[in-house]
Every structure is written in C-alpha cells, then in structure tokens.
C-alpha positions as CSV (number, residue, x, y, z in Angstrom):
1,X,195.7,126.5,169.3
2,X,198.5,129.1,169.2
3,X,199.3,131.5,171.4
4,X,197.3,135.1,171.3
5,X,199.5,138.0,170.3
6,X,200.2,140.7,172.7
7,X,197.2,143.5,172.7
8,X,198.5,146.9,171.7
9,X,196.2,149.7,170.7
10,X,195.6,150.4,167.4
11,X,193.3,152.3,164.9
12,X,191.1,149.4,165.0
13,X,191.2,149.5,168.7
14,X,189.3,152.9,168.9
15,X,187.3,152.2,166.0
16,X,185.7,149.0,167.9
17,X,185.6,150.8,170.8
18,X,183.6,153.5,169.6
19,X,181.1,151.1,168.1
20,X,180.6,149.0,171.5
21,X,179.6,152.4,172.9
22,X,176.6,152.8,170.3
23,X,178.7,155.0,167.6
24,X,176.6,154.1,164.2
25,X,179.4,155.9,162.0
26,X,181.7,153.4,163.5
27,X,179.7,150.3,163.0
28,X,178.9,151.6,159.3
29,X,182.7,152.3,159.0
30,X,183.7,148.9,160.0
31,X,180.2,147.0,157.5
32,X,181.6,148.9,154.2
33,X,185.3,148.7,155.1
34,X,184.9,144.4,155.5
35,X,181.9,143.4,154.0
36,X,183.4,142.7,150.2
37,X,186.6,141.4,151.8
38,X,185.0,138.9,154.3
39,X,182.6,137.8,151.3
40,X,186.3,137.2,149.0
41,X,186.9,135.5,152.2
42,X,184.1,133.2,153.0
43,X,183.5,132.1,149.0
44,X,186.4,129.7,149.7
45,X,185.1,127.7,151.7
46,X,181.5,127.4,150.3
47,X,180.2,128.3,145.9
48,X,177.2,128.8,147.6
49,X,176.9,132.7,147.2
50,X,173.7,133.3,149.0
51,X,174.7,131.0,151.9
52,X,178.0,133.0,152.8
53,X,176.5,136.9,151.9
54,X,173.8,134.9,154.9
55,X,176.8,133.9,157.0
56,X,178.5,137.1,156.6
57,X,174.6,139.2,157.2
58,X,174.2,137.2,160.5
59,X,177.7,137.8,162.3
60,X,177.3,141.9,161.4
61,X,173.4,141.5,163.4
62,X,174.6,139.4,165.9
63,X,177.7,141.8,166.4
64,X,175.1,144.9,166.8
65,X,172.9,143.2,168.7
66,X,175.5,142.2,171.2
67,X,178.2,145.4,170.8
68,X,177.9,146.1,174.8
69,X,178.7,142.5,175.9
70,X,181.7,142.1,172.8
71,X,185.2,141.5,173.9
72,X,188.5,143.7,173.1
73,X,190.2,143.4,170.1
74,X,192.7,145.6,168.2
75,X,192.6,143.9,164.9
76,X,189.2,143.8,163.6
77,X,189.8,141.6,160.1
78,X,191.1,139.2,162.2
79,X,187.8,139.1,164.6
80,X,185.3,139.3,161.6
81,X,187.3,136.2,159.9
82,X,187.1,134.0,162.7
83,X,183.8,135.2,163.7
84,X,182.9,134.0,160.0
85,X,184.6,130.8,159.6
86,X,183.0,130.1,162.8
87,X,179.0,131.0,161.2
88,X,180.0,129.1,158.4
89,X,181.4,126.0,160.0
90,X,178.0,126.0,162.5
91,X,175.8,126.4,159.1
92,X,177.5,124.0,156.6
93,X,177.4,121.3,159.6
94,X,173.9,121.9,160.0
95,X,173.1,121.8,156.2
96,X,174.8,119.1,155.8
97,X,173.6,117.0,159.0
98,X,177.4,116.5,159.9
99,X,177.7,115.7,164.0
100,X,180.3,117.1,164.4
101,X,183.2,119.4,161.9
102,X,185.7,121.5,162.6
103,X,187.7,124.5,160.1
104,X,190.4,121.5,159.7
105,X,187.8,119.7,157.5
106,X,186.9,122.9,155.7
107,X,187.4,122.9,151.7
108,X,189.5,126.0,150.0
109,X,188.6,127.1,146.8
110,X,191.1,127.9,144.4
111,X,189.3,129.4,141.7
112,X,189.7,132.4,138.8
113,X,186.8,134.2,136.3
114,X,186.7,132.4,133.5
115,X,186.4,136.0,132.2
116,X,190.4,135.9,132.2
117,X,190.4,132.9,129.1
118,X,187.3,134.3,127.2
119,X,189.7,137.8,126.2
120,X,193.2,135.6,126.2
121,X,194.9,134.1,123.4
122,X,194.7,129.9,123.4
123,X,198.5,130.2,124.8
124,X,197.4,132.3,127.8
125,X,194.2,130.4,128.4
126,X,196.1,127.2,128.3
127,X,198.7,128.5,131.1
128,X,195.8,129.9,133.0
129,X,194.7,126.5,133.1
130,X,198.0,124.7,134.0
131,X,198.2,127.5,137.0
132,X,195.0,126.8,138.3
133,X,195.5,123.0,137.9
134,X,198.7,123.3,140.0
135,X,197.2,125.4,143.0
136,X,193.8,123.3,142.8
137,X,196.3,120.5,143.8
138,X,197.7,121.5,147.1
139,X,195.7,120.4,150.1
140,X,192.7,122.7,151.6
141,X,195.3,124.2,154.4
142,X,197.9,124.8,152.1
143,X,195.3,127.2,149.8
144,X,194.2,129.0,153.1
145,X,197.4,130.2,154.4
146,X,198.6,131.3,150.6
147,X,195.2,133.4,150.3
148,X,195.7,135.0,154.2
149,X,199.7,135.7,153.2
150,X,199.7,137.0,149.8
151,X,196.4,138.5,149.2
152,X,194.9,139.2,153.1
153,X,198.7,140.3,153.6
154,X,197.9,139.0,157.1
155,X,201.2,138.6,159.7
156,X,202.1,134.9,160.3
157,X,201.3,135.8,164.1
158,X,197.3,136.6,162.8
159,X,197.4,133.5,160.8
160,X,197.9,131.5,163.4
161,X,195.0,132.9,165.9
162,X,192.9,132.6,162.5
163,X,193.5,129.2,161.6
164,X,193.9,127.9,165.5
165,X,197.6,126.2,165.0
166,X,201.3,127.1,166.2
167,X,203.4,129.6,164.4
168,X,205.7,127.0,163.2
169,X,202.9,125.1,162.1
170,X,202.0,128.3,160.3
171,X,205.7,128.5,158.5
172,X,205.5,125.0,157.7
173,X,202.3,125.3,155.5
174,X,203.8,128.5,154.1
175,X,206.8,126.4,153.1
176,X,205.3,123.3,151.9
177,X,202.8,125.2,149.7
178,X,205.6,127.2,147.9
179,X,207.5,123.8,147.1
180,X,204.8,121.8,146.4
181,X,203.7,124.8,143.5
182,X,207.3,125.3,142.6
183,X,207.8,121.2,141.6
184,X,205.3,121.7,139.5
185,X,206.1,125.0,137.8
186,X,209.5,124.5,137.5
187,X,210.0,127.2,135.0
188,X,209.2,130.7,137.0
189,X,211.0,132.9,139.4
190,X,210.2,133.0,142.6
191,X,208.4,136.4,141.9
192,X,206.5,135.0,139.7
193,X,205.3,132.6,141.8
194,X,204.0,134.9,143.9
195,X,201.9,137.0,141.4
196,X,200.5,133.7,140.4
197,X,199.1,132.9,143.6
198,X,197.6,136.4,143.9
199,X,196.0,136.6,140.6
200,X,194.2,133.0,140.2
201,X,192.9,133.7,144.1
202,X,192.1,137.4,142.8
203,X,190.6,136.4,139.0
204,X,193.2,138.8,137.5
C-alpha cells in the first residue's frame, strides 16, 4: 500500500465538509459533478452497465446515509473511485461466488464506439482497429494507470492511494505501458501516442 499524501485544504475540502454537515447543494454538487465520470470509470472493470450505474447508486446512498460518521478528505474523485472499486470488487465477488478477490485481479477494459469505424474510411477503421488491438494487449494494470494518467489527469501521488501500490511501482507501470505500446506502434511520435491512448479510452 503506498503512503497517503499530505492533507492540505482544498476546494474539495470545504465542499465535503459542507455536505457532512447536512448541506443538500453540496451533496447535489458533488452527485452531478462525478456521477458520469465515476460511471466512465467503473465500465472498465465490468460491460455490465446496470451493475456499475448499481455500484455507483449504492456508494452515493451509503455516503448520505452515513455523511456524519465520513472521514476527511480533500480530494473527493479520489474518495468516490476507491469507494467504487471497492462496491464493485465486494459485488462482482459475490456474483461471481469468488472467496475471495482483490482490485489486483480486476479486468480493464480498453474499448472505443464502434460509432468511430461506421463514419471512417476502410483506412481509418483499419488503424482504429490495429490501435485498439495494441492497447487491448497490455495487461489489466497497465490499462488502469494509462486511463487514471491521461484521461483522469490524476497526479502519480493519487494513483497510487487509488490503486494501493508504491509510487515507483506507479512509475514503473507508467513506463512499461508506454514501451510496451510504442514496440508495437513503432511508427508515431510520442505525441501521438498519447492522443491514442485518450481517444480509444474516450471513443473519439
């Protein structure tokens, strides 16, 4: 497990305050600021729509119904993530009668819209589909911490707390993930790379 971060108050910080206190502006605030990105969130570990707009219903009653007794936190993506991963670990174990799972043994979906090759030429569709060959082959860990970087644009430091390993750890996956895509892409920039990973995580 890595180490926490230092607490420092942020916006966050009041806004979480403010809703353990009762505020419902603040709770409605922090439901329609992170409800569509903990859903982009939690549909890479399970296709299963329904189960994960459950996952993601339960932790927003559970978080109302227990706001006075919640802990501190100044960063409150970060909370709802793990608070998610955590619902959706407990219910995927219990679906699937597993005794015993942990995020490590999570899947991480890599997909696009098909919408993308249905308006593109047979060129384009055909490099979509080498693109999302290529990032479909890098292990489950490798996916996650290219989604939390590049399109989460989460620090290395909330990664970490997120996905309950060191920060070198962390740097290593970062690392390993860009080589891994780059031996098999051999032909783009670097900035390239990036927009690749954004858009076939982000269907654009």
């Amino acid at each position: 497990m890595g180490v926490k971060r230092n607490f420092e108050i942020t916006p966050d910080t009041h806004l979480w305050n403010a809703f353990r206190k009762g505020s419902e502006p603040a709770f409605c605030e922090i439901y329609t600021n992170y409800v569509q990105v903990l859903f982009n969130y939690g549909i890479r570990f399970s296709s299963d729509r329904e189960l994960v707009k459950d996952c993601i219903q339960d932790i927003f009653i559970h978080i109302y119904n227990k706001k006075e007794n919640l802990g501190d936190t100044n960063d409150i993506k970060l909370y709802l993530f793990k608070s998610l991963k955590r619902e959706l670990i407990r219910t995927l174990q219990k679906k699937q009668k597993k005794i015993s799972w942990d995020d490590a043994d999570l899947p991480f979906l890599a997909s696009y819209s098909a919408e993308i090759d249905i308006a593109a030429n047979e060129r384009q569709a055909e490099q979509n589909k080498i693109l999302q060959q290529a990032l479909n082959t890098l292990p489950d860990r490798q996916k996650e911490v290219l989604f939390l970087r590049f399109v989460e644009e989460m620090e290395y430091e909330q990664i970490q707390e997120l996905m309950g390993i060191n920060y070198q750890s962390v740097r290593n996956l970062m690392a390993r993930s860009i080589q891994n895509l780059r031996g098999k892409l051999k032909e783009i920039t670097t900035v390239q790379l990036y927009l690749i990973i954004i858009s076939r995580f982000l269907g654009i």
